[in-house]
C-alpha positions in Angstrom: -12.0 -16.6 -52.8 -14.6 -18.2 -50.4 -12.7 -21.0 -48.9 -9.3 -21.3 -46.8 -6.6 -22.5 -49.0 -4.6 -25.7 -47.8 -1.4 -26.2 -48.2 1.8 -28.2 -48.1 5.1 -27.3 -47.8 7.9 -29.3 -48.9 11.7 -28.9 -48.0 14.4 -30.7 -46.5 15.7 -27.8 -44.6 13.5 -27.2 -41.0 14.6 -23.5 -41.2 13.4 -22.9 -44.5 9.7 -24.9 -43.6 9.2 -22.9 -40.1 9.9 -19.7 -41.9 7.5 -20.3 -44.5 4.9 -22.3 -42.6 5.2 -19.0 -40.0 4.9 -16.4 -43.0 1.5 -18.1 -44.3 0.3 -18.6 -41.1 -0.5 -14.6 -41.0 -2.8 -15.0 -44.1 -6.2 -15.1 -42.7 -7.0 -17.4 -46.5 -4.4 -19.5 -46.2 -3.8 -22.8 -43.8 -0.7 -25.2 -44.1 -1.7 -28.6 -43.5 1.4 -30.2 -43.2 5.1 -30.0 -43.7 7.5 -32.5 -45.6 11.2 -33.1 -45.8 11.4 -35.0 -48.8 9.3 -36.0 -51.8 8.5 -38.8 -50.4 6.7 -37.3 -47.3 5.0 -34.7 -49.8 3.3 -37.0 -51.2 2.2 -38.8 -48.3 1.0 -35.3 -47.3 -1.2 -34.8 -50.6 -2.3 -37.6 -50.0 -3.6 -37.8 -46.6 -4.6 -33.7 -46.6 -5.7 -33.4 -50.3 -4.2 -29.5 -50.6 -4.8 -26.9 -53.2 -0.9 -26.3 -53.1 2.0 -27.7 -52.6 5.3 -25.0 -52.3 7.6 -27.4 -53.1 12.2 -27.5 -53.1 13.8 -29.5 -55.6 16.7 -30.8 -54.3 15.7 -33.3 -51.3 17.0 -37.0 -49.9 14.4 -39.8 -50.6 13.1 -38.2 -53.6 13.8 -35.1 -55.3 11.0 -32.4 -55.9 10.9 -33.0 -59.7 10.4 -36.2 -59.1 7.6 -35.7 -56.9 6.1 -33.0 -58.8 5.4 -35.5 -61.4 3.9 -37.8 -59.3 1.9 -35.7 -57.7 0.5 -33.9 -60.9 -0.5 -37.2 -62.4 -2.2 -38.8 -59.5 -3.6 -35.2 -57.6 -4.2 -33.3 -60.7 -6.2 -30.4 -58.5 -3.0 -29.7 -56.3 -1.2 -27.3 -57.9 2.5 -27.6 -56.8 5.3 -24.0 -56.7 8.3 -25.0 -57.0 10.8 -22.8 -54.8 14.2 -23.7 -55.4 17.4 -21.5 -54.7 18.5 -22.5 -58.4 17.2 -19.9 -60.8 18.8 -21.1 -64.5 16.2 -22.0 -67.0 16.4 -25.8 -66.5 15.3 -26.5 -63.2 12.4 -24.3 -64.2 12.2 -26.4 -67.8 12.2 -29.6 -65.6 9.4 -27.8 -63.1 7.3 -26.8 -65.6 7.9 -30.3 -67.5 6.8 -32.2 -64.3 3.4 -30.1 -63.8 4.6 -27.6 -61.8 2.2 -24.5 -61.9 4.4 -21.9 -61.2 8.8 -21.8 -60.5 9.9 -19.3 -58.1 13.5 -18.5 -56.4 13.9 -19.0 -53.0 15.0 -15.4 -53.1 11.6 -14.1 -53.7 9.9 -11.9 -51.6 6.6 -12.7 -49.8 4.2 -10.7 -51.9 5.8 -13.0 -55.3 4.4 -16.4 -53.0 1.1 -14.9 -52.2 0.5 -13.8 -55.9 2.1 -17.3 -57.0 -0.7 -19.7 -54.4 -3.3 -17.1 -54.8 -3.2 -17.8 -58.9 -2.5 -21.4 -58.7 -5.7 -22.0 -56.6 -7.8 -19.7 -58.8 -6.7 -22.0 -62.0 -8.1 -25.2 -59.3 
């Protein structure tokens, strides 16, 4: 991998963003761009910062992750968006994977299972 990856993250709870955006921030490959709180704002983000990734929640005000997964997918198709979602029954990740998600993951995962996930996702870029 010769370039930084850029990325978004997407999730209405501050705690949840910091901790990630911190977490990444340690990866010498890896640079968040920008943070969102809705679906709405991701966009906006993908938009503005053209990312290879998007870590994306599901359940958000304005509009939901799904949602914006979609929307994303069909007018970014190089950012690749991981779902995280503290759900884990087989339809959120049927809807994920139904929206364009590249890749579903609990919230419960463990760092190592979110490096693997962005580090594959921007390979497939």
């Amino acid at each position: 991998m010769d370039h930084t990856i850029r990325i978004v993250i997407a999730d209405d709870h501050a705690f949840v963003r910091t901790s990630l955006h911190s977490m990444l921030k340690l990866e010498q490959r890896l640079t968040v761009v920008a943070e969102a709180k809705n679906g709405s704002e991701a966009i906006a983000m993908v938009e503005k910062h053209r990312p290879d990734v998007v870590l994306m929640d599901i359940s958000m005000s304005v509009l939901n992750g799904i949602d914006a997964t979609h929307i994303i997918n069909s007018k970014f198709p190089n950012t690749k968006v991981i779902v995280l979602n503290m759900h884990t029954d087989q339809g959120y990740s049927d809807c994920a994977y139904a929206a364009g998600a590249s890749c579903f993951l609990a919230k419960g995962c463990n760092k190592d299972e979110i490096l693997d996930a962005i580090m594959e996702c921007s390979l497939g870029s």
